[in-house]
C-alpha positions as CSV (number, residue, x, y, z in Angstrom):
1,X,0.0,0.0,0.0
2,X,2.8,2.5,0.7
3,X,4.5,1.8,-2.6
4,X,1.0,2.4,-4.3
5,X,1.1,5.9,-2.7
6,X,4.6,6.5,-3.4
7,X,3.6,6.1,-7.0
8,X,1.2,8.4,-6.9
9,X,3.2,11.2,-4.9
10,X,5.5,11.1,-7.8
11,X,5.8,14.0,-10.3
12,X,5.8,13.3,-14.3
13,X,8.7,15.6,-15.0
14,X,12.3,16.1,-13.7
15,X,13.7,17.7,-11.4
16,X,11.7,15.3,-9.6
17,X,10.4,14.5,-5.8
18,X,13.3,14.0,-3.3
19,X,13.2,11.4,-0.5
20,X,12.2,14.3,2.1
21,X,9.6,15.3,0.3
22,X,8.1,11.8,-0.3
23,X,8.5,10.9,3.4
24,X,6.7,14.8,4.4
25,X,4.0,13.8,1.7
26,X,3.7,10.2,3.1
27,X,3.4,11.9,6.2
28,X,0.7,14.8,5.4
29,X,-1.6,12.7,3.0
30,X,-1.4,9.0,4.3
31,X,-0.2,8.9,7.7
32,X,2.4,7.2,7.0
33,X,5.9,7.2,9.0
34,X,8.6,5.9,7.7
35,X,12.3,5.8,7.6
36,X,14.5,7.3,5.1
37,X,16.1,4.1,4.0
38,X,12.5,2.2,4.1
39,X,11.2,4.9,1.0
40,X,14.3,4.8,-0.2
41,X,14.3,1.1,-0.7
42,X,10.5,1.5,-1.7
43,X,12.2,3.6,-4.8
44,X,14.8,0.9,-5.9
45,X,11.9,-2.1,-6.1
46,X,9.1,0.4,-8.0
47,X,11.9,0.8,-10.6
48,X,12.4,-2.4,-11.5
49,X,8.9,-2.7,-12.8
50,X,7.9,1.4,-13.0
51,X,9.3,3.6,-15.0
52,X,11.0,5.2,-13.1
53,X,13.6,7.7,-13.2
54,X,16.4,9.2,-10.6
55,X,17.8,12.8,-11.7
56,X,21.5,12.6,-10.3
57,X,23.1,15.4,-11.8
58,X,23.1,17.2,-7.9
59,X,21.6,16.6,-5.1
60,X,19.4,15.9,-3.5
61,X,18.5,13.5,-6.1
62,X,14.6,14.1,-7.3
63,X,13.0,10.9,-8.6
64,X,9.8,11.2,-10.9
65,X,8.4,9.1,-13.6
66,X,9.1,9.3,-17.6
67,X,5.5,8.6,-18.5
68,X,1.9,8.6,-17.1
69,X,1.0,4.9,-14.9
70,X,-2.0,3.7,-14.7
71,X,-2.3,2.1,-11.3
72,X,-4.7,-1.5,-11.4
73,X,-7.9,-1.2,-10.3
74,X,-9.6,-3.1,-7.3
75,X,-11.7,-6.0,-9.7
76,X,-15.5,-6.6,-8.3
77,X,-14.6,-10.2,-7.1
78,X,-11.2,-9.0,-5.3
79,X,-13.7,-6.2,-3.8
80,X,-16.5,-8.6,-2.9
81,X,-13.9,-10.8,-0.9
82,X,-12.2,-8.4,0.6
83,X,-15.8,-6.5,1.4
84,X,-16.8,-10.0,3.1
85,X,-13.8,-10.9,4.8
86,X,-13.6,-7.3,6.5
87,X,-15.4,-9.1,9.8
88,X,-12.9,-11.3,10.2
89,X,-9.6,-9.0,9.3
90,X,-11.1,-6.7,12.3
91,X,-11.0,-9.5,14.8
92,X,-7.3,-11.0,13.6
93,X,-5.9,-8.0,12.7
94,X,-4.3,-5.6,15.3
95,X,-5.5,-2.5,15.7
96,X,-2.5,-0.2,15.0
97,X,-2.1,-2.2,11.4
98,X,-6.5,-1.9,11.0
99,X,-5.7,2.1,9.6
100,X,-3.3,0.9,6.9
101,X,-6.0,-1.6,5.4
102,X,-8.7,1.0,5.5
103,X,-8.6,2.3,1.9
104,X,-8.5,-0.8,0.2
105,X,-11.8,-1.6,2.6
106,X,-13.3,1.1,1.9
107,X,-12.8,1.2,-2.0
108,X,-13.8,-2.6,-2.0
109,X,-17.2,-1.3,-0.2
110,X,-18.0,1.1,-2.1
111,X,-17.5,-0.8,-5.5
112,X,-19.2,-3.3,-4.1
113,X,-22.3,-0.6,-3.7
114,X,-22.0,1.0,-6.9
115,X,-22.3,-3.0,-8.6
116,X,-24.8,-3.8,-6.4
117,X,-27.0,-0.7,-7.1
118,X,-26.6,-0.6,-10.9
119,X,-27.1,-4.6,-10.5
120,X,-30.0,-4.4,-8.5
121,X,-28.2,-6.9,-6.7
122,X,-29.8,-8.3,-3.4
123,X,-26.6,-9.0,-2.0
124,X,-27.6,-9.9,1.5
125,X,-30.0,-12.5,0.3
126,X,-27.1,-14.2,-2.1
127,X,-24.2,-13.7,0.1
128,X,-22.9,-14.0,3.6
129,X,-19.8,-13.9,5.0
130,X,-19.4,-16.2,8.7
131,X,-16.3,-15.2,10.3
132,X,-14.7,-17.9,12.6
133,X,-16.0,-17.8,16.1
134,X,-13.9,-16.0,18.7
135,X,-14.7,-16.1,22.3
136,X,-11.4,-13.9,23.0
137,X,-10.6,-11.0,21.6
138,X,-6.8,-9.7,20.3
139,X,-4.3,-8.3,22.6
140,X,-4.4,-4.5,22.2
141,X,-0.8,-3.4,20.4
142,X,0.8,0.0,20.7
143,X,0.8,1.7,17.2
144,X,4.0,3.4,18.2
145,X,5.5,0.5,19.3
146,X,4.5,-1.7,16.4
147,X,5.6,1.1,13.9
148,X,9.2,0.8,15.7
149,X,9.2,-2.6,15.8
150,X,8.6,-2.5,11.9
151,X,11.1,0.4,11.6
152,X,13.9,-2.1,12.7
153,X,12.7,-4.9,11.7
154,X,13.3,-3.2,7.6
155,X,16.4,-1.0,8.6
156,X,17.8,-4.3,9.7
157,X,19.2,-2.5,13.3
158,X,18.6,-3.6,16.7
159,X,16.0,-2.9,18.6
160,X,16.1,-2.1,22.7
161,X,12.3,-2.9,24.0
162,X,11.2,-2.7,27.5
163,X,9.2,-6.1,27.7
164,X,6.5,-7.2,30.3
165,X,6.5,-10.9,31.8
166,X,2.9,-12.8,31.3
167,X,0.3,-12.1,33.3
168,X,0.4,-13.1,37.0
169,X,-2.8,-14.0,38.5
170,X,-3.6,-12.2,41.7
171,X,-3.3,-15.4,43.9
172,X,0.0,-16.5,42.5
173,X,2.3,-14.8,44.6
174,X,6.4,-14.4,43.3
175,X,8.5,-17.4,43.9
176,X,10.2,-17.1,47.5
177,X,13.8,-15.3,46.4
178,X,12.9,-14.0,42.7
179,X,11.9,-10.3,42.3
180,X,8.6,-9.3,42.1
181,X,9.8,-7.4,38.6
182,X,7.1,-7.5,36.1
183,X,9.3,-5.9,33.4
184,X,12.8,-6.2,31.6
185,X,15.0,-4.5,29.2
186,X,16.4,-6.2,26.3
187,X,18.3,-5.2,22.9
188,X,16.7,-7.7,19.9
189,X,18.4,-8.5,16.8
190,X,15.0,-9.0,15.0
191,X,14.3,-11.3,12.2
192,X,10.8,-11.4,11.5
193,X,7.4,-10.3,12.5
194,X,4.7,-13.2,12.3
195,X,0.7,-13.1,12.7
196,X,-0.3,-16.0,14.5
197,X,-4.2,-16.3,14.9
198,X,-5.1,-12.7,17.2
199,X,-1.1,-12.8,18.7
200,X,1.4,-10.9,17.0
201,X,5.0,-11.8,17.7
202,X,9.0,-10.7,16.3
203,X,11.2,-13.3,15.9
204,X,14.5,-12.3,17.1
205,X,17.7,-12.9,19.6
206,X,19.2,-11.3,22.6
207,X,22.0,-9.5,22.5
208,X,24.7,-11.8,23.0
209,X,22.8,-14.7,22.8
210,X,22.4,-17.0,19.5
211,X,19.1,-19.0,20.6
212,X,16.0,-17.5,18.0
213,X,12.9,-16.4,20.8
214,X,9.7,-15.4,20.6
215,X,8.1,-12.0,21.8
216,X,4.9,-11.0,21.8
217,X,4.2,-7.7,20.5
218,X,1.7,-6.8,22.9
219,X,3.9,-7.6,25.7
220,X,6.4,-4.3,24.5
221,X,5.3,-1.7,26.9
222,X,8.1,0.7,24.8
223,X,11.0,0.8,21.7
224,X,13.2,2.4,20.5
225,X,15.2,1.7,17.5
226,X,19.3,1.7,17.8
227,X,22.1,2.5,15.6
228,X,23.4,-1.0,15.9
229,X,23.5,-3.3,12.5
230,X,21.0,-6.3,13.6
231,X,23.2,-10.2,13.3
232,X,20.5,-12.3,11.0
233,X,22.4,-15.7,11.3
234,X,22.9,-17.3,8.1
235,X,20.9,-20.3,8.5
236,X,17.8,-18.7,9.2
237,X,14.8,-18.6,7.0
238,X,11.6,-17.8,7.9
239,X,9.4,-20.7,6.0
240,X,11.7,-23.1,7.2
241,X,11.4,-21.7,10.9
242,X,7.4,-21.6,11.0
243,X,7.5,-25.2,9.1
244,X,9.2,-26.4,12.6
245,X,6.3,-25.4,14.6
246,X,7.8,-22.9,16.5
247,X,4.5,-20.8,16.2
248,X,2.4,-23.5,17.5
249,X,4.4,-23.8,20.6
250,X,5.7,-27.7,19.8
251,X,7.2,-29.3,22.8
252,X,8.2,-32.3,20.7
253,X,9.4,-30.9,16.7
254,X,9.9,-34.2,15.6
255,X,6.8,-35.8,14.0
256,X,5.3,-38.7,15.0
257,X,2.4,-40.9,14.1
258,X,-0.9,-40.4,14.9
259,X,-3.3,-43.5,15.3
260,X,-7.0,-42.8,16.7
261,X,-10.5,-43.7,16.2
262,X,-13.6,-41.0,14.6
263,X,-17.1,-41.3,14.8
264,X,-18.9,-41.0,11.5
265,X,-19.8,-37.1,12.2
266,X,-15.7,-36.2,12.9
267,X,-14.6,-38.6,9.6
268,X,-16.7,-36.7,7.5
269,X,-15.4,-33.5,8.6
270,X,-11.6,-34.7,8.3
271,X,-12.7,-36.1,5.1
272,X,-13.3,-32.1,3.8
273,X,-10.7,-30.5,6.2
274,X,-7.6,-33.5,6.5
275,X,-5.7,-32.9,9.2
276,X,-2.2,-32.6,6.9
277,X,-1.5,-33.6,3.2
278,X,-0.9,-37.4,4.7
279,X,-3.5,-38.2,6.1
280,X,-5.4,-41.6,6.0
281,X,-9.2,-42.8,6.6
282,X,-9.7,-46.3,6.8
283,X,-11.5,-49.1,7.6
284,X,-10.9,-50.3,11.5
285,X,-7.8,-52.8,11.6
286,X,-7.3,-52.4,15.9
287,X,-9.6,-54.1,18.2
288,X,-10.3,-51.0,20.6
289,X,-13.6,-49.9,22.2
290,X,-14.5,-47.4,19.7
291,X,-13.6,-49.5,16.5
292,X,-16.6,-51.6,17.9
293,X,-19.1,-48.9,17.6
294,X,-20.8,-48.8,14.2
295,X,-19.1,-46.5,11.3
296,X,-15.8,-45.5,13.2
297,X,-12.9,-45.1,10.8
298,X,-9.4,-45.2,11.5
299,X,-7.7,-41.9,11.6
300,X,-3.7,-41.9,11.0
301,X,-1.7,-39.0,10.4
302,X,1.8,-36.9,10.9
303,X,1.5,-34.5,14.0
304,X,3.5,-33.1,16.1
305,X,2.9,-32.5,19.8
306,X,1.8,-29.2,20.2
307,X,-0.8,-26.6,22.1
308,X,-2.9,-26.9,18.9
309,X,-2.7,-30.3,18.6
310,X,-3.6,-31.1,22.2
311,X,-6.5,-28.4,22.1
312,X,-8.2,-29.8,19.3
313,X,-8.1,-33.4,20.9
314,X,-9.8,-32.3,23.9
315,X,-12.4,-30.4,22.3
316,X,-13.5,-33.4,20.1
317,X,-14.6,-34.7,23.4
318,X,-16.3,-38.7,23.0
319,X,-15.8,-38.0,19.2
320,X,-12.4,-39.6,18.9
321,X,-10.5,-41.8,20.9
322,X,-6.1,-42.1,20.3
323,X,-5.0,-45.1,20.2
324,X,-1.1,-44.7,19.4
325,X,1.5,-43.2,20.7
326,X,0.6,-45.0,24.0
327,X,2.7,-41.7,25.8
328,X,-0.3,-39.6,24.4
329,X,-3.1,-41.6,25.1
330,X,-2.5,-42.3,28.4
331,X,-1.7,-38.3,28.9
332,X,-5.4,-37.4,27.5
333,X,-6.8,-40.1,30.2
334,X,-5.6,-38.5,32.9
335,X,-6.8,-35.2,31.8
336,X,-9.7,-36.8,31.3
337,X,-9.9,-38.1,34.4
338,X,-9.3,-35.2,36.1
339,X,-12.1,-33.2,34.4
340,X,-14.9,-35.7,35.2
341,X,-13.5,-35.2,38.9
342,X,-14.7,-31.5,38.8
343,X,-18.0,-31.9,37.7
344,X,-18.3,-35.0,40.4
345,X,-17.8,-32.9,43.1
């Protein structure tokens, strides 16, 4: 979106626009703060496909374009999907990023009203959009922190953050010795920023450490960007890092083989939504209690054990039964076990 209204900031003649006056016009029409190197950089990649010219012959160099660009237009389906999905952005997506999305929402709303009115379109009785229930709503992040966080993340410096511990409830009092401090300072070589669900989190490493951690943006009380060059270790990539699980909290990254039993009602679903491109439905083959009941199919699949992995278990309730890896089964009985004892008491 920025380099959209770059491109449009930018005059059709030399001398042309110089950086500071892009970044003041970023500033005065969009609301948008950046650094110097971030519109900069913006510059270098709009060449490559814009034409684009820099005027060098003294600075500060002015850059405009050779020729007239018509920017693409929003298409009715990309407006309709973006027009439906706009319940669900608001819920997943923070609130300091919510401003930036705004006038693509609002340009896919009002196409989709001008279609729908020279249409005669009844759009509410052939369309509806269901966002995915959520019972919790997303942790409020700073816009001044996020925008520093961002800052550092693309000037590739360091970052010092003053970060807040998780929550302690008021009946959990500190640990006899520790310090009752809720907050500490650290300097992050950051390395990328990741939406996970409602949580947003940077990827990055202490200062003088070399393990890769996880900190949740909304945690960051304050920032402030450095003049220190951020490390990125060679040997990092960020597809290859989410791929390990690391966002779904694994306790176990190697994968391991699922075995279970499904009712009927479950198979079907898995049958539409697999859990992973491996996974099998079959016909019974162990003798367990559920592969007596009529219709249960066998489940088998890759997993590995994780928060998610464990959550969605549980909430299958009576639905599904584990068979194998015996460590896993017999760790879902006693949690089962111990729920039936709070609703006997």
């Amino acid at each position: 979106m920025r380099q959209w209204q770059l491109l449009q900031l930018l005059p059709q003649h030399g001398p042309g626009a110089t950086v500071s006056e892009l970044l003041a016009a970023l500033k005065d029409e969009f609301q948008v703060q950046v650094g110097r190197r971030t519109v900069e950089r913006d510059l270098e990649t709009l060449s490559l496909v814009f034409p684009l010219t820099c005027n060098d012959k003294s600075k500060p160099f002015g850059w405009y374009l050779t020729h007239s660009v018509q920017l693409p237009q929003m298409t009715l389906p990309e407006a309709l999907l973006l027009h439906l999905a706009e319940p669900e952005l608001a819920s997943l997506v923070p609130g300091a990023v919510r401003p930036l999305l705004s006038p693509r929402l609002a340009e896919a709303a009002r196409l989709v009203r001008d279609s729908a009115q020279s249409k005669q379109w009844q759009l509410s009785e052939k369309i509806a959009f269901l966002p995915t229930p959520q019972l919790q709503q997303a942790p409020v992040v700073g816009a001044e922190v996020l925008f520093t966080v961002q800052t550092a993340l693309l000037d590739d410096v360091c970052l010092s953050i003053n970060y807040s511990s998780p929550y302690r409830l008021p009946a959990e009092p500190a640990a006899q010795g520790i310090s009752d401090k809720t907050n500490s300072r650290f300097l992050l070589h950051p390395l990328a920023l990741v939406q996970n669900g409602m949580q947003l989190y940077l990827v990055a490493i202490v200062d003088g450490y070399s393990d890769t951690r996880l900190f949740a943006i909304h945690r960051i009380s304050t920032a402030q960007v450095t003049e220190k060059p951020a490390e990125r270790p060679a040997d990092f990539h960020l597809q290859q890092y989410l791929h390990s699980g690391a966002l779904q909290f694994v306790s176990e990254p190697i994968p391991f083989t699922l075995c279970a039993m499904v009712d009927p009602a479950l198979a079907r679903l898995l049958a539409e939504a697999p859990l992973g491109q491996q996974m099998r439905l079959e016909q019974a083959t162990t003798a367990t209690q559920a592969a007596c009941a009529q219709g249960w199919l066998q489940l088998t699949t890759e997993v590995s054990d994780s928060w998610n992995l464990r959550l969605w278990l549980q909430s299958q309730g009576s639905r599904i039964e584990v068979v194998s890896p015996p460590w896993l089964r017999q760790q879902l009985q006693d949690e089962l076990l111990q729920t039936l004892a709070l609703y006997q008491r």
